[in-house]
N, CA, C and O atoms as a CHARMM CRD file, in Angstrom:
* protein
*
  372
    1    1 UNK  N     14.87900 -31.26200   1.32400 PROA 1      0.00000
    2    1 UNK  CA    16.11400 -30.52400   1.08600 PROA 1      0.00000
    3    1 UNK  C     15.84600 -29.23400   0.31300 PROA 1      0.00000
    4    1 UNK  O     16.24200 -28.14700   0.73500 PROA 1      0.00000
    5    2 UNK  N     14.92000 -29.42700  -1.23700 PROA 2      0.00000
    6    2 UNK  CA    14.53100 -28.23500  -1.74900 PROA 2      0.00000
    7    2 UNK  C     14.09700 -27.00800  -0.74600 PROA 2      0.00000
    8    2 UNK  O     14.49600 -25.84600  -0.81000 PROA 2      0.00000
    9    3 UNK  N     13.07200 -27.63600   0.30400 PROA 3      0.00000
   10    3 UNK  CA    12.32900 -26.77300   1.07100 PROA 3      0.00000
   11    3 UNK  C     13.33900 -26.02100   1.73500 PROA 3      0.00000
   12    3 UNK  O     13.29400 -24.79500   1.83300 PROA 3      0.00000
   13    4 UNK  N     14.35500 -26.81700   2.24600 PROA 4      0.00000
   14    4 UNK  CA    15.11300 -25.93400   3.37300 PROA 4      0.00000
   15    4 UNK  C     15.55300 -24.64300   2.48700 PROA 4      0.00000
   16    4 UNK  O     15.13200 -23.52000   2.76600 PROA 4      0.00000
   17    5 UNK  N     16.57700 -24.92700   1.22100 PROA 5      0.00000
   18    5 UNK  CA    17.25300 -24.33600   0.66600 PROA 5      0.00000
   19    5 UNK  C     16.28700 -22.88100   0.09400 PROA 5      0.00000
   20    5 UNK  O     16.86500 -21.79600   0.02600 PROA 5      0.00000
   21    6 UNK  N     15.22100 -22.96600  -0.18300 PROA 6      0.00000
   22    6 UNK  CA    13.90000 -22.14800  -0.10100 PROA 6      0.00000
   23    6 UNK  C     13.69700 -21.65400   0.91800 PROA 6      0.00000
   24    6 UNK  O     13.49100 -20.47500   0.62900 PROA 6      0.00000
   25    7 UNK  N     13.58900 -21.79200   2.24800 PROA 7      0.00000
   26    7 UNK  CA    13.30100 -21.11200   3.13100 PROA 7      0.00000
   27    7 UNK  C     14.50000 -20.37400   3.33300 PROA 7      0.00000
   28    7 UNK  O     14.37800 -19.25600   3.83200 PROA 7      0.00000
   29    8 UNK  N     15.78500 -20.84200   3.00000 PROA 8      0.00000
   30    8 UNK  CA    16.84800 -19.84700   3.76800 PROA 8      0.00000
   31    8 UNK  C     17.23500 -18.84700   2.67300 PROA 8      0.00000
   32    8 UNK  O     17.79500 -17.80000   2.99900 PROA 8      0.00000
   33    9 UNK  N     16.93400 -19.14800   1.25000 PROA 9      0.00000
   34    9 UNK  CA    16.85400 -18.10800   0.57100 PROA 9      0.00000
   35    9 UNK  C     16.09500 -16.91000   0.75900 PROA 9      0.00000
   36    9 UNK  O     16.64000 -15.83400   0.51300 PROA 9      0.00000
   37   10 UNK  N     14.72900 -16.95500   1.22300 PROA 10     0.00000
   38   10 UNK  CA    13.84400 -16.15900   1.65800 PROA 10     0.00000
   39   10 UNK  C     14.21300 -15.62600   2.75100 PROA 10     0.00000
   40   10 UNK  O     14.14300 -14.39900   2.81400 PROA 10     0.00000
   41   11 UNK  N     14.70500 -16.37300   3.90700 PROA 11     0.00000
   42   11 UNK  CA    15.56900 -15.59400   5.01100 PROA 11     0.00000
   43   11 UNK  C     16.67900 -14.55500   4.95300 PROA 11     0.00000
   44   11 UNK  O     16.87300 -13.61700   5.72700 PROA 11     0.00000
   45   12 UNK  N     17.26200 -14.86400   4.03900 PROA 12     0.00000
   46   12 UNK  CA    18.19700 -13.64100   3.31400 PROA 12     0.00000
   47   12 UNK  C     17.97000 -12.84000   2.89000 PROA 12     0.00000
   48   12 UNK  O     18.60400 -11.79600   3.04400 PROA 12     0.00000
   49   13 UNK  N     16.91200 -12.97700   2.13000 PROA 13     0.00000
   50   13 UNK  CA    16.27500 -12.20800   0.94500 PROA 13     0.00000
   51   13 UNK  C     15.42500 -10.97000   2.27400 PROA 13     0.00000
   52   13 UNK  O     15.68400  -9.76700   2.26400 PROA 13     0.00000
   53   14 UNK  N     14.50800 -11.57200   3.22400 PROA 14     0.00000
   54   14 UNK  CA    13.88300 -10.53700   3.98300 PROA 14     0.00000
   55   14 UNK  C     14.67600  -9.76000   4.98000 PROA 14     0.00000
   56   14 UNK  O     14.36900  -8.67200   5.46700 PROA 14     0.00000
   57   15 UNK  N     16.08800 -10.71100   5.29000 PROA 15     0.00000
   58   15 UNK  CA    17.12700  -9.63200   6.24100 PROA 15     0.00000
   59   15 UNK  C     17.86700  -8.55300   5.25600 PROA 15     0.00000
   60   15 UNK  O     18.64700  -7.82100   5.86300 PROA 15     0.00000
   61   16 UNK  N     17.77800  -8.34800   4.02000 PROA 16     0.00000
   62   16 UNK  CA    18.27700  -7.59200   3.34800 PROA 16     0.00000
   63   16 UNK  C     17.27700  -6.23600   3.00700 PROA 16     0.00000
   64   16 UNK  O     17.43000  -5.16800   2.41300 PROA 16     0.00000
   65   17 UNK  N     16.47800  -6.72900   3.53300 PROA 17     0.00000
   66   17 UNK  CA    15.19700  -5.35700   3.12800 PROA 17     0.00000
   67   17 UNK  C     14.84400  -4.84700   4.71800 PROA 17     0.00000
   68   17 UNK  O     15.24800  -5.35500   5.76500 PROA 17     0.00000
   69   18 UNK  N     14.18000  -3.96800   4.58300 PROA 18     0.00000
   70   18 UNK  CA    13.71000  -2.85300   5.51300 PROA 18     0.00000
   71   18 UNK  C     12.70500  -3.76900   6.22500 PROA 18     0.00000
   72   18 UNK  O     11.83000  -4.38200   5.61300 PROA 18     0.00000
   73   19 UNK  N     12.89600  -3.83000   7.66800 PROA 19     0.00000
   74   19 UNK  CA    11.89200  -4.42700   8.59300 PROA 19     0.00000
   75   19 UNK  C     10.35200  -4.05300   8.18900 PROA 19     0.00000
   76   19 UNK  O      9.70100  -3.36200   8.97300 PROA 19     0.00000
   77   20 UNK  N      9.75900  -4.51700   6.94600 PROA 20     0.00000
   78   20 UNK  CA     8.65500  -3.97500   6.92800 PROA 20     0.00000
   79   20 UNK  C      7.58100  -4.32100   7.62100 PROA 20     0.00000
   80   20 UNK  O      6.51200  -3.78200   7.33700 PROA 20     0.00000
   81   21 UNK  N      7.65300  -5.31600   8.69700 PROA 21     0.00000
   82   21 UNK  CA     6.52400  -5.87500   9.95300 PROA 21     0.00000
   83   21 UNK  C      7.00500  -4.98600  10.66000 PROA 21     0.00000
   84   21 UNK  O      6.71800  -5.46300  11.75800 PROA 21     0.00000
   85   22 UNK  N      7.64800  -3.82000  10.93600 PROA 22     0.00000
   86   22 UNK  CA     7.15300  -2.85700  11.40800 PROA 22     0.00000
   87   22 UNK  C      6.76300  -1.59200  11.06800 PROA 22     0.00000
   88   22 UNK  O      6.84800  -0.57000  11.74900 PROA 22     0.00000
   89   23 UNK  N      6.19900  -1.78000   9.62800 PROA 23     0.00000
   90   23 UNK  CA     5.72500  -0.15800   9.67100 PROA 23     0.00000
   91   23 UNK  C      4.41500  -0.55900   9.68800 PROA 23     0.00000
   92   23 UNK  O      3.96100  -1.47800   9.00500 PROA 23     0.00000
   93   24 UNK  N      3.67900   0.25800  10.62000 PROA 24     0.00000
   94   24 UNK  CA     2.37500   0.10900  10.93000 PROA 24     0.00000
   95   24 UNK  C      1.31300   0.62200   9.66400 PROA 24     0.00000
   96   24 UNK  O      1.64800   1.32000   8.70700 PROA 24     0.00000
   97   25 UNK  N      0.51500   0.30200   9.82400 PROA 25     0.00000
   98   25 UNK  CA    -0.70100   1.04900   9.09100 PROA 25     0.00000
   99   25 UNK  C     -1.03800   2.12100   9.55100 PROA 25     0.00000
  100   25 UNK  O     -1.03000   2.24000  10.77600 PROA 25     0.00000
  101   26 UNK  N     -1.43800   3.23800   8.71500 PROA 26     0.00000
  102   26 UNK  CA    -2.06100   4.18700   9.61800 PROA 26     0.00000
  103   26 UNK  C     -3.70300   3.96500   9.42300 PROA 26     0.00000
  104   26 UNK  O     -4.25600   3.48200   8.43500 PROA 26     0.00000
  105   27 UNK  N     -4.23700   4.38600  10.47400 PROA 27     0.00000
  106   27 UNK  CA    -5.55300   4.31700  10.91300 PROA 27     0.00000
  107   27 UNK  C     -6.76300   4.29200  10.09700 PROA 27     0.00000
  108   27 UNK  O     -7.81200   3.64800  10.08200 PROA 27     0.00000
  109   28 UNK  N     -6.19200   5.29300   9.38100 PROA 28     0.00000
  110   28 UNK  CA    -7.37900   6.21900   8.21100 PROA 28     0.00000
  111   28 UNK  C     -6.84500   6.05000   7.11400 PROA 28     0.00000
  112   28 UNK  O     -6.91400   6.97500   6.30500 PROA 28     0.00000
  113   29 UNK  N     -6.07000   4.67700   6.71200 PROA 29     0.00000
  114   29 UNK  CA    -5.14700   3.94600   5.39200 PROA 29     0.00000
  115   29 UNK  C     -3.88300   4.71100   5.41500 PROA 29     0.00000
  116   29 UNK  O     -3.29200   5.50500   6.14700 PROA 29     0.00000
  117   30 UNK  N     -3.70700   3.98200   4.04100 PROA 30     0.00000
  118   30 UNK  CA    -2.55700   5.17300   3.15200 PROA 30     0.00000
  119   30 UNK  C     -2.97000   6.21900   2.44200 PROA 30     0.00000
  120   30 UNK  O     -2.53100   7.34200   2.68700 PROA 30     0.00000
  121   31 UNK  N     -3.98200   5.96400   1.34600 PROA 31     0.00000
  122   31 UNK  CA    -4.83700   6.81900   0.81100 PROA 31     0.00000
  123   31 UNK  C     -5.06300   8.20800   1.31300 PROA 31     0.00000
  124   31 UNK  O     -5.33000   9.24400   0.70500 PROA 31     0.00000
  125   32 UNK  N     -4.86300   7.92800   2.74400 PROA 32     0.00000
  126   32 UNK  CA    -5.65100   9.23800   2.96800 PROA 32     0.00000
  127   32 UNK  C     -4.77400  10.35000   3.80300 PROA 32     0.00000
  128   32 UNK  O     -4.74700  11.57800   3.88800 PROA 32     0.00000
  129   33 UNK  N     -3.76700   8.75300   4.61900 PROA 33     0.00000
  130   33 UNK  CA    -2.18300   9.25200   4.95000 PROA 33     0.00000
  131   33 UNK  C     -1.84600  10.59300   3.98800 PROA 33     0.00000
  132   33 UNK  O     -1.98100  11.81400   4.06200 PROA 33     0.00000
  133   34 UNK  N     -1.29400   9.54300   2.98700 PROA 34     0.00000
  134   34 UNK  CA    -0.26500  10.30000   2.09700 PROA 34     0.00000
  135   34 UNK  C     -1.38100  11.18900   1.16700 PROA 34     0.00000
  136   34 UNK  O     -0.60900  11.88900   0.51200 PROA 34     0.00000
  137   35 UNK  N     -2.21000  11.41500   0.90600 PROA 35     0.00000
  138   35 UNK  CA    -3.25100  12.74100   0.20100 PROA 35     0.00000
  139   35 UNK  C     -3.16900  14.12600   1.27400 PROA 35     0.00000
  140   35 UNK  O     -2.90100  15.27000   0.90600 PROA 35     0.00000
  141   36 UNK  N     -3.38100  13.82400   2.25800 PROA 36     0.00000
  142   36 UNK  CA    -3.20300  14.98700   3.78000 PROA 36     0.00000
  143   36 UNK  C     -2.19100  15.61300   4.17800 PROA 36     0.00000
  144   36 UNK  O     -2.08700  16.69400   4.75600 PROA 36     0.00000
  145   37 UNK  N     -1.28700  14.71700   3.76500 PROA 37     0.00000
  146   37 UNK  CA    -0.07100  14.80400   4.14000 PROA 37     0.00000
  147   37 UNK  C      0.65800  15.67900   2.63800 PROA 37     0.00000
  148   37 UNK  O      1.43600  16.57300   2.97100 PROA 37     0.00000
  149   38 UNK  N      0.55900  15.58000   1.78100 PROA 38     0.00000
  150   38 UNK  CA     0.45700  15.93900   0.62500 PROA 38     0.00000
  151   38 UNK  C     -0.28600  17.63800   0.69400 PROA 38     0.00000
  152   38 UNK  O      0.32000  18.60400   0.23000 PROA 38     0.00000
  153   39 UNK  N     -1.39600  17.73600   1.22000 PROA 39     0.00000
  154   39 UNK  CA    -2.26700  19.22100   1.44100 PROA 39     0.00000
  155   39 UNK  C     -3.24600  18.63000   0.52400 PROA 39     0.00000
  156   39 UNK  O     -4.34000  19.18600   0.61700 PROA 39     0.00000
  157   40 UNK  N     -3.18500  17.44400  -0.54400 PROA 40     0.00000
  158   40 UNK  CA    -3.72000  17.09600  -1.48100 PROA 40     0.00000
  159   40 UNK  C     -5.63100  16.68600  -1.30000 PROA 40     0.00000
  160   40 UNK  O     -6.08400  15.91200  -0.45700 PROA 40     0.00000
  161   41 UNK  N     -6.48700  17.48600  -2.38100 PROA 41     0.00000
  162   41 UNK  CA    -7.60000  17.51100  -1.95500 PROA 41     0.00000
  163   41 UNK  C     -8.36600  16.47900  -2.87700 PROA 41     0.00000
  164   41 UNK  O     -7.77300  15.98700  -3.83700 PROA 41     0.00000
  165   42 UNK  N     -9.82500  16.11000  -2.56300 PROA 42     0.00000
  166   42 UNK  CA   -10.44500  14.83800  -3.26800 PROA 42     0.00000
  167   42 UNK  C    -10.31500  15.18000  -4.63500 PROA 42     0.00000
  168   42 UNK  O     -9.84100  14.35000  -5.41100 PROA 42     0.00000
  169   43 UNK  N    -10.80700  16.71000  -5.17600 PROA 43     0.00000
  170   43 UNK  CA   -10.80600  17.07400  -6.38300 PROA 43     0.00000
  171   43 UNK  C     -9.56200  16.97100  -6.99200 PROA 43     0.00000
  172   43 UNK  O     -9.42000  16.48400  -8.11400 PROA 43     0.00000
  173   44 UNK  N     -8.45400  17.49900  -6.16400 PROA 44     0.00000
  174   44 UNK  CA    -7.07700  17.61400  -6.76300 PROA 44     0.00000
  175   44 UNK  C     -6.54700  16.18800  -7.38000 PROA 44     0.00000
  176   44 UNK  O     -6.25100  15.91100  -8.54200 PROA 44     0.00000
  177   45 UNK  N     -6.53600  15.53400  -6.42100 PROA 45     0.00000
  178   45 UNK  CA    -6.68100  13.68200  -6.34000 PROA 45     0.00000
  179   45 UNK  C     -7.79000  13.35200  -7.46300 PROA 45     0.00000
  180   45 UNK  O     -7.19100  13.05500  -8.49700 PROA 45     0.00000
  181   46 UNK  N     -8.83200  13.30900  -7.59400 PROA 46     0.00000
  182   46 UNK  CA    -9.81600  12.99900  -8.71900 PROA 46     0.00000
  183   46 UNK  C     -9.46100  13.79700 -10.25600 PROA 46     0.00000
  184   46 UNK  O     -9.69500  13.24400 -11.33100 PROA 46     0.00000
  185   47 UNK  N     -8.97400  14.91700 -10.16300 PROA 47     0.00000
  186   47 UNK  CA    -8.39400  15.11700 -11.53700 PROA 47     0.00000
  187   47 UNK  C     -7.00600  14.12300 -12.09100 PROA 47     0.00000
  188   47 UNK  O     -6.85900  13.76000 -13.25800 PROA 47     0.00000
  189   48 UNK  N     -6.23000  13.85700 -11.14800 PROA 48     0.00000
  190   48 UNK  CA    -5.34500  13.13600 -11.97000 PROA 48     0.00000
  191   48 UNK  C     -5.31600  12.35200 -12.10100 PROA 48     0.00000
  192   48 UNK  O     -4.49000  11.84800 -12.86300 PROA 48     0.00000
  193   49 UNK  N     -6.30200  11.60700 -11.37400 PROA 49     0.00000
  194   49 UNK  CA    -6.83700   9.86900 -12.29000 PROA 49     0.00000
  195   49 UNK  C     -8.06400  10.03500 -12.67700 PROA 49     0.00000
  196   49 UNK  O     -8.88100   9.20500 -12.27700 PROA 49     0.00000
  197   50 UNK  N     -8.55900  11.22100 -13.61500 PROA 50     0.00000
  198   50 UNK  CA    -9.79200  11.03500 -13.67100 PROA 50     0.00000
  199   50 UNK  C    -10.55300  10.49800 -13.61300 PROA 50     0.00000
  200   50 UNK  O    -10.93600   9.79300 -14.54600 PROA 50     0.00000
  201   51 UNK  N    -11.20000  10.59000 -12.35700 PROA 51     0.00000
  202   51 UNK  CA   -11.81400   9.95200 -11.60200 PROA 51     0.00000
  203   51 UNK  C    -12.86400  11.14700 -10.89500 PROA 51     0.00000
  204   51 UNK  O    -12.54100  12.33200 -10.98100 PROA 51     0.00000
  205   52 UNK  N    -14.19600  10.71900 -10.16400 PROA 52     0.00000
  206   52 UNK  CA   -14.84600  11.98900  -9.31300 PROA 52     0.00000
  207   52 UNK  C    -14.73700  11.57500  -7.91200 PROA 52     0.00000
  208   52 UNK  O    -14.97700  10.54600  -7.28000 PROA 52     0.00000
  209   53 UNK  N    -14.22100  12.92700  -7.61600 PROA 53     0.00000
  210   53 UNK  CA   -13.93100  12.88100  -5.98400 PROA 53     0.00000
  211   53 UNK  C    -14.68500  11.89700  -4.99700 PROA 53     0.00000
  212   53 UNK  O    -14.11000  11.21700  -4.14700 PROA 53     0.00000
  213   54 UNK  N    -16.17900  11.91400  -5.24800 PROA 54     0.00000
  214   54 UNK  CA   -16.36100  10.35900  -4.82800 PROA 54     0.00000
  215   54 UNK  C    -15.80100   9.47200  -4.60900 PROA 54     0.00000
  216   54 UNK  O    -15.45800   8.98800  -3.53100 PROA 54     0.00000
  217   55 UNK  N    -15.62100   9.11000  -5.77500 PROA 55     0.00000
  218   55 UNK  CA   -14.56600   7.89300  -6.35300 PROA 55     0.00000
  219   55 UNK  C    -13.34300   8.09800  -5.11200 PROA 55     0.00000
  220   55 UNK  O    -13.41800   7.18100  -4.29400 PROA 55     0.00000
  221   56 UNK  N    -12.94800   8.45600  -5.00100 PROA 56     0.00000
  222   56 UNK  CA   -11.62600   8.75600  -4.13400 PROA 56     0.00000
  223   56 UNK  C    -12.00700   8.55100  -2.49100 PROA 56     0.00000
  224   56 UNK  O    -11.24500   7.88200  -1.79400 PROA 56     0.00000
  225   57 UNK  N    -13.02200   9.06000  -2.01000 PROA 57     0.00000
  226   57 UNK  CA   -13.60600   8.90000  -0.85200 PROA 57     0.00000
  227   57 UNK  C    -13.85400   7.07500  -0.73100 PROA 57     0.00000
  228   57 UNK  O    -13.41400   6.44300   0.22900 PROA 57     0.00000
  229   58 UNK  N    -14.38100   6.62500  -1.51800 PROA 58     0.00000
  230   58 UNK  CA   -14.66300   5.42100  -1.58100 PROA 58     0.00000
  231   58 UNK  C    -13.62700   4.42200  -1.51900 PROA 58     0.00000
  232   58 UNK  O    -13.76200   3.38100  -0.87500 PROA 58     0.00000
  233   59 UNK  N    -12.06900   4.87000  -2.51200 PROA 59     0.00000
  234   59 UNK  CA   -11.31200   4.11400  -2.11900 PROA 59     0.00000
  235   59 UNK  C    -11.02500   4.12800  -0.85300 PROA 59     0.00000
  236   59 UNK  O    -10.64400   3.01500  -0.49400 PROA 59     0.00000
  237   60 UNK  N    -11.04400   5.15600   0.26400 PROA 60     0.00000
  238   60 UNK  CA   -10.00900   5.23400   1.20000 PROA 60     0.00000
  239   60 UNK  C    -11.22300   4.69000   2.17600 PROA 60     0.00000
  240   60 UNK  O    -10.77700   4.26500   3.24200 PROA 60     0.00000
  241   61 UNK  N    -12.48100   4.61800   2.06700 PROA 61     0.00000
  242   61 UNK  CA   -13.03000   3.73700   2.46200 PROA 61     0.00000
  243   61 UNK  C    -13.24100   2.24800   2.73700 PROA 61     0.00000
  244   61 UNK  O    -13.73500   1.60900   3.66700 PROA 61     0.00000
  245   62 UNK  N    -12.66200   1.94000   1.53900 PROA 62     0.00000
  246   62 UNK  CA   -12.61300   0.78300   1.17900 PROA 62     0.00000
  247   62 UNK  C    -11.09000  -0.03400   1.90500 PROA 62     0.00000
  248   62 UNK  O    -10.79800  -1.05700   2.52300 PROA 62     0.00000
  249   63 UNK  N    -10.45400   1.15500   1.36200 PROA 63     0.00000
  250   63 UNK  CA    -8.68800   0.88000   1.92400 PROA 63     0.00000
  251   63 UNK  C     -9.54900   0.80100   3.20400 PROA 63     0.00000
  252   63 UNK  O    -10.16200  -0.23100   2.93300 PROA 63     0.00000
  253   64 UNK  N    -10.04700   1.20500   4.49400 PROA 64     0.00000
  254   64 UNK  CA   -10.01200   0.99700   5.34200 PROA 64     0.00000
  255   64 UNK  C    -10.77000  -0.42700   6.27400 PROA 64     0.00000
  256   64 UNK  O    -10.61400  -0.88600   7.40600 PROA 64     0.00000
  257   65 UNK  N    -11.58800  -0.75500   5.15000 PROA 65     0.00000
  258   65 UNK  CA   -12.41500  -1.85900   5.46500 PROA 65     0.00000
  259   65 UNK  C    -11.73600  -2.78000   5.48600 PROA 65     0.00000
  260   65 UNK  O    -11.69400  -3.66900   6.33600 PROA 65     0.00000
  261   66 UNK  N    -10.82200  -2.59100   4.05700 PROA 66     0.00000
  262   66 UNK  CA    -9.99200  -3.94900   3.37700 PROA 66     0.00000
  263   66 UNK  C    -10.49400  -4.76300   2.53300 PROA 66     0.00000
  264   66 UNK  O    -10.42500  -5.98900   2.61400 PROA 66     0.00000
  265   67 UNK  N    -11.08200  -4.07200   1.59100 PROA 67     0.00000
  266   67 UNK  CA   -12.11100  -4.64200   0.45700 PROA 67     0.00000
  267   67 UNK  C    -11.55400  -4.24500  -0.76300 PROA 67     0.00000
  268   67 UNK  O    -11.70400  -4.81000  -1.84600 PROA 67     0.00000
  269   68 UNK  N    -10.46700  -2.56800  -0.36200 PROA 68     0.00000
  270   68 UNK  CA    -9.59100  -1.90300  -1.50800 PROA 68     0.00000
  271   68 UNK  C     -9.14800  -3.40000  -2.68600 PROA 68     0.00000
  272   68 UNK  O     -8.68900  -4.34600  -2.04700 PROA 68     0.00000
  273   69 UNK  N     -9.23000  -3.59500  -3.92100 PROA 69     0.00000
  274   69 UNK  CA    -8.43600  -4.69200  -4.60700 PROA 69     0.00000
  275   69 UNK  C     -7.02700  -3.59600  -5.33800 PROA 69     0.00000
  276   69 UNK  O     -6.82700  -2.42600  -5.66200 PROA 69     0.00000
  277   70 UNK  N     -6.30200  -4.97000  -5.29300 PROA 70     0.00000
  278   70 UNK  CA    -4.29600  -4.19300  -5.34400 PROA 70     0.00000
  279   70 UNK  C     -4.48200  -3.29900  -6.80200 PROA 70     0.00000
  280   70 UNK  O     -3.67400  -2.38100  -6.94400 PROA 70     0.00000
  281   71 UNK  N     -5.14500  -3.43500  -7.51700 PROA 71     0.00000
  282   71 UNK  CA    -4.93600  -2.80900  -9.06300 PROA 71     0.00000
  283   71 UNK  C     -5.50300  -1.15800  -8.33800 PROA 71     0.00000
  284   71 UNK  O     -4.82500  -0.13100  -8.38400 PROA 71     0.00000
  285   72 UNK  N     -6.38500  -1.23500  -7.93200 PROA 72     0.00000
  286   72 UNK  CA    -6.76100  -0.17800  -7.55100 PROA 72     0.00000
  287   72 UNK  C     -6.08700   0.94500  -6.18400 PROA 72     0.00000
  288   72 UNK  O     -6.31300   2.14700  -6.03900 PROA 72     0.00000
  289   73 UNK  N     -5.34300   0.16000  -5.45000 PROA 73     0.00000
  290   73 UNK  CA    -4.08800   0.99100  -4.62400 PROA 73     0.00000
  291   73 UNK  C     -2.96000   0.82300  -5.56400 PROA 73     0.00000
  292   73 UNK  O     -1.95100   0.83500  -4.86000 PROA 73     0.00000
  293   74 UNK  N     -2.60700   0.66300  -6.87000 PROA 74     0.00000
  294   74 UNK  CA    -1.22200   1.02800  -7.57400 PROA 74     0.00000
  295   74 UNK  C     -2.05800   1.85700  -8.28700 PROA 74     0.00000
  296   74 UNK  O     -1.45300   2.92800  -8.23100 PROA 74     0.00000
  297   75 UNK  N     -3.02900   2.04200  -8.90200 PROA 75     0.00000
  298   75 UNK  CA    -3.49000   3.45500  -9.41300 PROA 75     0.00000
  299   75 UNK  C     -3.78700   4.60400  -8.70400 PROA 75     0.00000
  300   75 UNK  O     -4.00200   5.56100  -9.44700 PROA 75     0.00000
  301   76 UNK  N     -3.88400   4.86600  -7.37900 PROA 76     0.00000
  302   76 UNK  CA    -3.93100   5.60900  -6.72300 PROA 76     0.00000
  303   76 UNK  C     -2.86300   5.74800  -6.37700 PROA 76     0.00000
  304   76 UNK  O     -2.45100   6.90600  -6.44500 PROA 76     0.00000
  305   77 UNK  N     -1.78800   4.56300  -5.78700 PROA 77     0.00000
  306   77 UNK  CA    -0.32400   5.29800  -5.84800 PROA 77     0.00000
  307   77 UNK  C      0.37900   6.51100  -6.71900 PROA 77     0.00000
  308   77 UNK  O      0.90100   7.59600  -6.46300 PROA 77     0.00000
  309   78 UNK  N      0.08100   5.66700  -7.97000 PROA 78     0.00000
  310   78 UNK  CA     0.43500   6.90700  -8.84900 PROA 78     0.00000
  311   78 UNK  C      0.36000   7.93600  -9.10700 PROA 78     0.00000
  312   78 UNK  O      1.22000   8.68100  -9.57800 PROA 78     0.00000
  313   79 UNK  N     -1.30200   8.24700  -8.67400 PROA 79     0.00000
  314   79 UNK  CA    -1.75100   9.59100  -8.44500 PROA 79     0.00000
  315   79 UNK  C     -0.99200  10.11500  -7.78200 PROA 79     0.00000
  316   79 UNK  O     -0.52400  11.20100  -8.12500 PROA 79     0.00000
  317   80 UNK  N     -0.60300   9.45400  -6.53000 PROA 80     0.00000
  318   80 UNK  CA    -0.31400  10.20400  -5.02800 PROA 80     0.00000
  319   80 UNK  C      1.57700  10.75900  -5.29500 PROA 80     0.00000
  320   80 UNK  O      2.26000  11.39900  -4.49500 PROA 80     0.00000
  321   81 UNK  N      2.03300  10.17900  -6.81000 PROA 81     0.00000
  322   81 UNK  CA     3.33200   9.69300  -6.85700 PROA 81     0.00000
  323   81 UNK  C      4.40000   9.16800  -6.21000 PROA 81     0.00000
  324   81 UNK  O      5.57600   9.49000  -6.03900 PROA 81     0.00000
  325   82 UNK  N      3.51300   8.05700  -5.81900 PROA 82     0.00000
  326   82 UNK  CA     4.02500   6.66200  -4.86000 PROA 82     0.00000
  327   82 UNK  C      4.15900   5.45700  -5.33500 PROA 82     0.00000
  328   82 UNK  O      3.68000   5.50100  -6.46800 PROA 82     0.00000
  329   83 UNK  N      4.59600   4.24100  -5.08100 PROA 83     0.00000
  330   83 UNK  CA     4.71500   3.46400  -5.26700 PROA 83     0.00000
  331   83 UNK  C      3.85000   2.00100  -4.29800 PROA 83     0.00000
  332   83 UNK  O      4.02900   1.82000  -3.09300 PROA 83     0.00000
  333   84 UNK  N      3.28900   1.45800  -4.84500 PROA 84     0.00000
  334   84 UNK  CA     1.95200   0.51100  -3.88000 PROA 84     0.00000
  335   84 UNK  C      3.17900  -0.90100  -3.97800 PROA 84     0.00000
  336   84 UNK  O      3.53300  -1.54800  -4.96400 PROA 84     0.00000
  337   85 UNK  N      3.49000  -0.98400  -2.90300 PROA 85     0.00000
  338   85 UNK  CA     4.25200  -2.27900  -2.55700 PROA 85     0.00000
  339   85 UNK  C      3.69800  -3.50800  -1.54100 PROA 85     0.00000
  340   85 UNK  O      3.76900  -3.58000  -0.31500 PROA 85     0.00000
  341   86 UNK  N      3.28000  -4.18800  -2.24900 PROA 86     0.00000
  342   86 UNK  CA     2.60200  -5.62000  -1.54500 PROA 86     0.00000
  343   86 UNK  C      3.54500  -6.83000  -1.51600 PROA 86     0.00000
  344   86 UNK  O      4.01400  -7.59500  -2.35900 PROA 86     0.00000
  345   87 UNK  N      3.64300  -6.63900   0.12800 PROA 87     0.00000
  346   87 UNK  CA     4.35800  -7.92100   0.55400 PROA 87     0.00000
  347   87 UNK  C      3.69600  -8.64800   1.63300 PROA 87     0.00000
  348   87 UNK  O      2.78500  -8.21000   2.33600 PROA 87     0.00000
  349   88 UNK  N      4.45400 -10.25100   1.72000 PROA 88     0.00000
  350   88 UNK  CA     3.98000 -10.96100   3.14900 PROA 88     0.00000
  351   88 UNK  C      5.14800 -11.57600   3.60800 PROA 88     0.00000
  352   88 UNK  O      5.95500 -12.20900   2.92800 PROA 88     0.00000
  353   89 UNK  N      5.19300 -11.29400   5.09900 PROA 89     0.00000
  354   89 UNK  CA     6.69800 -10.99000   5.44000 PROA 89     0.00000
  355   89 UNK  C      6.39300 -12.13900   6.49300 PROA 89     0.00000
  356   89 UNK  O      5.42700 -12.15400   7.25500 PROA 89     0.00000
  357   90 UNK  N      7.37100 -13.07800   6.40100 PROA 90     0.00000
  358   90 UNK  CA     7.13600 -14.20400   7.75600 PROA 90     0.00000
  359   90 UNK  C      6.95900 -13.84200   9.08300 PROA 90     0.00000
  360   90 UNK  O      7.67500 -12.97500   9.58300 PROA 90     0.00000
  361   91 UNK  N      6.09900 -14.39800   9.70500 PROA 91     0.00000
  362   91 UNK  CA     6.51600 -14.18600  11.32300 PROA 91     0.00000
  363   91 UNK  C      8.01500 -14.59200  11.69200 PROA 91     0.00000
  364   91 UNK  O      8.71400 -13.73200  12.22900 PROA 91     0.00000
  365   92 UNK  N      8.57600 -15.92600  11.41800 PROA 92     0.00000
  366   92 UNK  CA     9.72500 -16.72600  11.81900 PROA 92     0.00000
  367   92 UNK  C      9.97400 -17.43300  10.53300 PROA 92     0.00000
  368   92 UNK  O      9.17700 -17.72300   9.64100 PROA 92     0.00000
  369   93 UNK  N     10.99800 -17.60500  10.61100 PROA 93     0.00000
  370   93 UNK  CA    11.54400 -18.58600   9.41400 PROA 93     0.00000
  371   93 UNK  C     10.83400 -20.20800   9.04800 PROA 93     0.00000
  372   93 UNK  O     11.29400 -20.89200   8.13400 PROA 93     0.00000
């Protein structure tokens, strides 16, 4: 009985938010999405988390492998002045 009442809470809870099983990934991450998209360069990006542009290449490397760990895409969010939102969204109820 708990379970049901749990699952249909969560069913509510995900029809109230933005279909996020469909926003795709882009190819070349987010990292590198939203920095490009931005005009934003490794150096520009490496000064405000001081950090060396390296460093920055590597995340979006990493973002792409899938090795990136979450502490490290909400600090780069910030840089990017974004917000790093991690969810897991059911297939079916």
């Amino acid at each position: 009985m708990f379970d049901q009442i749990k699952i249909r809470q969560l069913d509510r809870r995900y029809k109230e938010k933005v279909l996020l099983s469909e926003i795709e990934i882009p190819r070349d991450g987010w990292i590198r999405e939203i920095r490009t998209a931005l005009k934003m360069t490794y150096k520009h990006l490496s000064k405000r988390l001081s950090m060396t542009p390296s460093a920055i290449m590597k995340f979006e490397n990493n973002e792409i492998r899938g090795t990136i760990n979450l502490n490290s895409m909400t600090k780069i969010a910030e840089g990017l002045n974004c917000k790093f939102v991690y969810a897991m969204v059911p297939n079916d109820s």
